[in-house]
Wavefront OBJ file of the C-alpha trace (Angstrom):
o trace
v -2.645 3.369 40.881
v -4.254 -0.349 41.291
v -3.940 -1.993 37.456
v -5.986 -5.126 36.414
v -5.924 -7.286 33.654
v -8.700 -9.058 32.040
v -6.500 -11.439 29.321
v -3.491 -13.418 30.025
v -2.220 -13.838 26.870
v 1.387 -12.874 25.003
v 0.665 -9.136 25.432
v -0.101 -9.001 29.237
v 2.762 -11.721 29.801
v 4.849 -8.675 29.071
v 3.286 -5.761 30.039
v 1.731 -6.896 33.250
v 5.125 -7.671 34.608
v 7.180 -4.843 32.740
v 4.197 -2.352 34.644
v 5.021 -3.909 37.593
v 8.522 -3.251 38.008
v 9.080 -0.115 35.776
v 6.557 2.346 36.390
v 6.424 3.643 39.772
v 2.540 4.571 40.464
v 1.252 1.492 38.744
v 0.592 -1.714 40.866
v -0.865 -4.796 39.283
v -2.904 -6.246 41.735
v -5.953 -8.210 39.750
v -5.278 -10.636 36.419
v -8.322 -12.476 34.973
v -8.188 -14.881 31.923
v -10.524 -17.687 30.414
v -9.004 -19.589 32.921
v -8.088 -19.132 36.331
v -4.432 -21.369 35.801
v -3.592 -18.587 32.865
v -4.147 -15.840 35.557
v -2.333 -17.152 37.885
v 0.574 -18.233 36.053
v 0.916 -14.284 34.915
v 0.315 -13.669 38.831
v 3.131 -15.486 39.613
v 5.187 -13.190 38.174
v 3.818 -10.063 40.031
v 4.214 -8.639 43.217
v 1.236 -8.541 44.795
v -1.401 -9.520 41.778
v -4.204 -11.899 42.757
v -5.620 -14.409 39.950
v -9.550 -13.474 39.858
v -12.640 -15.347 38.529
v -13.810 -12.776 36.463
v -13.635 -9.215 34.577
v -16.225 -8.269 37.239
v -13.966 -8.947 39.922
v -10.711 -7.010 38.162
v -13.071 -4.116 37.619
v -14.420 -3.789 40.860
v -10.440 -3.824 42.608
v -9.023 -1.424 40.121
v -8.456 1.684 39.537
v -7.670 1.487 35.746
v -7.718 -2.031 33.598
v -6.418 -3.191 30.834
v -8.443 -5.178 28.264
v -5.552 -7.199 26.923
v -8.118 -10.394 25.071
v -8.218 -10.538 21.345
v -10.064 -8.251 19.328
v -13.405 -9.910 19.018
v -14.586 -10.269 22.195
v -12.898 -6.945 23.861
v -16.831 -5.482 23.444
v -18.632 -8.512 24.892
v -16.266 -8.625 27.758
v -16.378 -4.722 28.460
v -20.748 -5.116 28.144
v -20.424 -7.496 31.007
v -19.138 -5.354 33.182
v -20.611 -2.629 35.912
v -17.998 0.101 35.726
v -17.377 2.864 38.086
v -18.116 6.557 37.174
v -14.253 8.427 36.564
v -12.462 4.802 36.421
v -9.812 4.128 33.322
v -11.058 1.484 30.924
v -8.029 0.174 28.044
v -8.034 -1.803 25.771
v -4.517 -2.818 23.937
v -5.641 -3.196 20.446
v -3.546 -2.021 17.419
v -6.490 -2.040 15.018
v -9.814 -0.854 17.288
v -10.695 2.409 18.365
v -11.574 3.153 21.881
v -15.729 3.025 20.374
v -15.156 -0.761 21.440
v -15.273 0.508 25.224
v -18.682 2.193 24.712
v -20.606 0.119 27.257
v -17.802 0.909 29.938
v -17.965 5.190 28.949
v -22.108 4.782 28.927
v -21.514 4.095 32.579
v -19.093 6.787 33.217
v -15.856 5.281 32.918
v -12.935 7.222 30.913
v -11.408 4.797 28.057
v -8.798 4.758 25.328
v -6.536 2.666 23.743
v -2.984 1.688 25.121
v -0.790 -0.426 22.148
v 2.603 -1.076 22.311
v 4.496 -1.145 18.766
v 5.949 -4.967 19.226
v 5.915 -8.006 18.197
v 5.512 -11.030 21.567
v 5.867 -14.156 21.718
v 4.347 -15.113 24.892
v 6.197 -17.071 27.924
v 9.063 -15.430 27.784
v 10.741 -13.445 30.880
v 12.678 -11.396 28.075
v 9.699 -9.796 26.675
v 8.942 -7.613 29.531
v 12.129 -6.016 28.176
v 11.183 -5.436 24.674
v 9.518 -2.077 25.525
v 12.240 0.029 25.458
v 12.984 2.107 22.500
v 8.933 1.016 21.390
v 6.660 3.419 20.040
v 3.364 3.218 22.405
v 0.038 4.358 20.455
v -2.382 6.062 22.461
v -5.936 6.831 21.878
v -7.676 8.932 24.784
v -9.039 12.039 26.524
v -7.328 13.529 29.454
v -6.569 12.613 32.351
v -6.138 9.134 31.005
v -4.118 9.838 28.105
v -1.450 11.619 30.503
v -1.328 8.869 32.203
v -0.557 6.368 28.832
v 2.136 9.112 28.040
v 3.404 8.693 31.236
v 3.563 4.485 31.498
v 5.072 5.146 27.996
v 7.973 6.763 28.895
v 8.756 5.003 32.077
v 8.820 1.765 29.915
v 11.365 3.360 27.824
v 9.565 4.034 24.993
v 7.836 7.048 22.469
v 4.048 8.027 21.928
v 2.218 8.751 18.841
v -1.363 9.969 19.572
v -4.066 8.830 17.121
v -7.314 9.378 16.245
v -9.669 6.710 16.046
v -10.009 6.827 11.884
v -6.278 6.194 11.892
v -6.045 2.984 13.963
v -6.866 0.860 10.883
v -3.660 2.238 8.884
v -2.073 2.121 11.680
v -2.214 -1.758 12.401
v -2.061 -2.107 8.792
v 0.998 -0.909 8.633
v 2.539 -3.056 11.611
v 1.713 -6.059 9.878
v 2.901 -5.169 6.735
v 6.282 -4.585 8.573
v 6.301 -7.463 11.074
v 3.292 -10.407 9.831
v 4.118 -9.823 6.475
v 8.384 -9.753 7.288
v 7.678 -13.713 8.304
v 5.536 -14.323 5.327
v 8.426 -13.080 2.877
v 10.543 -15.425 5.091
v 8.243 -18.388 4.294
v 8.792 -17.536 0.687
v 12.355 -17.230 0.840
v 12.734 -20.090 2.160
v 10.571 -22.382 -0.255
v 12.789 -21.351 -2.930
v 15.596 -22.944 -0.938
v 13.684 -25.967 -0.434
v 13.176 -25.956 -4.354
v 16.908 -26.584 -4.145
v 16.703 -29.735 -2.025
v 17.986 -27.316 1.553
v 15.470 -27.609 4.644
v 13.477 -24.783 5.786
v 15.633 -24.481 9.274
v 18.804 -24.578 7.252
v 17.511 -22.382 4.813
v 16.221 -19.873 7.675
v 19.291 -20.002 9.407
v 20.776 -19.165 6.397
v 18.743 -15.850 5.079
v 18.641 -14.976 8.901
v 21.448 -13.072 8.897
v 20.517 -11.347 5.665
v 17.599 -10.349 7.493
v 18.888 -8.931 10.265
v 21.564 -7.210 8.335
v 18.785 -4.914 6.009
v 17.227 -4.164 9.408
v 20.272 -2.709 10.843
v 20.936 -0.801 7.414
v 17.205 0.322 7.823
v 18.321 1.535 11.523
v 21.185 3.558 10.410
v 20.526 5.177 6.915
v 17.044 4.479 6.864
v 14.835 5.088 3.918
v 15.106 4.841 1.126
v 19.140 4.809 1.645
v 18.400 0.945 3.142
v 17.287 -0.488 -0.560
v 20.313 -2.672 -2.363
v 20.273 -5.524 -5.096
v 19.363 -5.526 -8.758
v 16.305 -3.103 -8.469
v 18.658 -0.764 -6.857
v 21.086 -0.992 -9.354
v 18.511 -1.172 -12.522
v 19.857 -4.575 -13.758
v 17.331 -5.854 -15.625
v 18.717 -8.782 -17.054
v 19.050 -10.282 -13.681
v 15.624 -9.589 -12.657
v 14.244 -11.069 -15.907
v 16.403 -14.332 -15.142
v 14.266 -14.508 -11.580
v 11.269 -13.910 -13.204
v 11.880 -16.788 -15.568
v 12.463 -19.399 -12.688
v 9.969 -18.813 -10.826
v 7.328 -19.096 -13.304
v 9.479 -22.385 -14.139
v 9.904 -23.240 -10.204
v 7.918 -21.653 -8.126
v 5.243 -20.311 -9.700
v 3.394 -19.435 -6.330
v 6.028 -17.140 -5.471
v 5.265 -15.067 -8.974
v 2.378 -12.664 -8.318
v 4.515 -11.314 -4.613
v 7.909 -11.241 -6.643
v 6.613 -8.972 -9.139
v 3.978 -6.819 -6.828
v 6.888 -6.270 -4.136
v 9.372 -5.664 -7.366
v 6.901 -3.243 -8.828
v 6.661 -1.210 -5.338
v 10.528 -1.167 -4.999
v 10.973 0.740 -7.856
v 9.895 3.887 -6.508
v 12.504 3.794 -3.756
v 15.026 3.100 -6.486
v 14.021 6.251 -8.361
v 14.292 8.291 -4.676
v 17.224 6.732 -4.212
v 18.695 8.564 -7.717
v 20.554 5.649 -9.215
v 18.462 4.887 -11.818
v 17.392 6.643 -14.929
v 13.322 7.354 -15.838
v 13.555 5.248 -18.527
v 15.458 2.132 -16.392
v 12.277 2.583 -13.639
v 9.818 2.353 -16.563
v 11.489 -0.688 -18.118
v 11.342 -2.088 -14.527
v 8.025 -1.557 -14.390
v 7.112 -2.759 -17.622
v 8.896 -5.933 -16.866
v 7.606 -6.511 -13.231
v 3.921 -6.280 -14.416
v 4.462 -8.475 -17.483
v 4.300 -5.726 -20.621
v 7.959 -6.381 -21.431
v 8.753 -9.752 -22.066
v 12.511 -8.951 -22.672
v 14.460 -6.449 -20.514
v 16.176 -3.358 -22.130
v 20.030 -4.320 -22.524
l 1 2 3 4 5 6 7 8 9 10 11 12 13 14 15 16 17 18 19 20 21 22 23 24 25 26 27 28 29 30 31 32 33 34 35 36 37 38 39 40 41 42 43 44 45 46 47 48 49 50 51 52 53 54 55 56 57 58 59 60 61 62 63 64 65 66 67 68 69 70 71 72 73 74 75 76 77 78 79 80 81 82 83 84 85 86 87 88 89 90 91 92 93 94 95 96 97 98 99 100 101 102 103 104 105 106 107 108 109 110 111 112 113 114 115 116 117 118 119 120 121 122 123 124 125 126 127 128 129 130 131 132 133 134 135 136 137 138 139 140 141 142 143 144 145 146 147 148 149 150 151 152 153 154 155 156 157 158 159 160 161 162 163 164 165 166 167 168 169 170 171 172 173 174 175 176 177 178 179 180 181 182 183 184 185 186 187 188 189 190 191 192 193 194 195 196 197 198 199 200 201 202 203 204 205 206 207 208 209 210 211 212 213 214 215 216 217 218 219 220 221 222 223 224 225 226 227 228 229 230 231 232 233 234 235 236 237 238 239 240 241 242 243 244 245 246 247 248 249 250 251 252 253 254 255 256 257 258 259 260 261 262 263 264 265 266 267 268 269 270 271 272 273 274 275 276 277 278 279 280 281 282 283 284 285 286 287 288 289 290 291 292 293 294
């Protein structure tokens, strides 16, 4: 099967070249970008893929394409196009449903969506690895979405099948766990800085931490992952944090308490506090207790 590209950016630096080599009836042979020196430094890393001028030109050498540009111009791009009746039409965003494709299925063409579960950061030749183990969502009627399935698990990775009311959540979710992961990093580490230690130092400090909860996440998952004083009820010590950062770092408050507030729950699943610790917690994370139960 002939694969194109329109986009050049972190997602196809990966994919493109991971298709490539790891799935056997997949060929990249097109790649167009906003400019022709992005194409063809993702070409340069294919087989036989030329760098093209335009969609137009992908489209009319491929059997199925990939819309790998951001979100808000996948529809423009796809209503510039003349498609072929019976060709494949993706696009590889996490939060749009395949209705951005419309003016590629008004013309025939089958289309879906093709998202990979994973966080890129462009350039790198170790990305095209990080599809293993991946969950790949999929959005699409058949024969196309046999063929997702199919890329899927020759890239190493799992399928969930959505609907296209679910993509929202769905994205949502992702960047709760991975956008959202660096933002509570940023935070973290301004506290440090409160104490006079640089951000890298302080990174490379909570970095481990990190990566530790992560792996505890891997192998007991949840809510068997959660430690520290929510865990353990100790409301003294979360009062004391609650104290210095209105003191400190009062930006930090309104997250501290919100993310404090939703941890209590697990804490509660978790069966190591009491019903009346969790509502002290709660009272205390959303400001109704000004002093903790002792």
């Amino acid at each position: 099967m002939r694969v194109g590209f329109v986009g050049a950016g972190r997602l196809a630096q990966a994919l493109a070249p991971a298709l490539d080599e790891l799935v056997p009836d997949a060929a990249v042979v097109a790649v167009a970008a906003r400019s022709l020196e992005s194409a063809q430094r993702l070409t340069g890393r294919l087989r036989a893929a030329q760098a093209v001028a335009t969609p137009q030109a992908v489209a009319d050498t491929s059997d199925l394409i990939l819309i790998a540009t951001p979100d808000d111009v996948i529809a423009s791009v796809t209503g510039a196009v003349q498609w072929k009746q019976g060709q494949m039409v993706v696009h590889c965003s996490g939060a749009q449903s395949a209705a951005l494709l419309a003016a590629a299925a008004e013309q025939g063409a089958i289309t879906g969506v093709f998202h990979p579960l994973q966080t890129f950061v462009g350039g790198q030749e170790q990305d095209a690895g990080r599809f293993s183990g991946i969950t790949f969502s999929v959005e699409a009627p058949e024969p196309l979405a046999s063929v997702l399935r199919s890329w899927s698990e020759s890239l190493g990775g799992r399928t969930v099948n959505l609907q296209a009311a679910d993509r929202v959540l769905y994205h949502a979710a992702a960047v709760l766990a991975c956008n959202y992961l660096v933002t509570l990093a940023k935070l973290a580490t301004d506290l440090w800085a409160e104490m006079g230690i640089e951000r890298e130092a302080a990174l490379e400090a909570l970095l481990p931490l990190i990566k530790g909860t992560v792996e505890n996440l891997d192998a007991v998952g949840l809510p068997n992952g959660l430690t520290g004083p929510i865990a353990r009820g100790d409301l003294g010590t979360i009062a004391r944090h609650l104290t210095a950062l209105a003191e400190r770092a009062p930006h930090t408050l309104a997250a501290y308490r919100e993310l404090g507030a939703q941890t209590v729950p697990l804490a509660e699943e978790l069966g190591r506090i009491t019903e009346e610790r969790a509502s002290a917690l709660r009272e205390l994370l959303t400001g109704e207790a000004a002093v903790p139960l002792r």
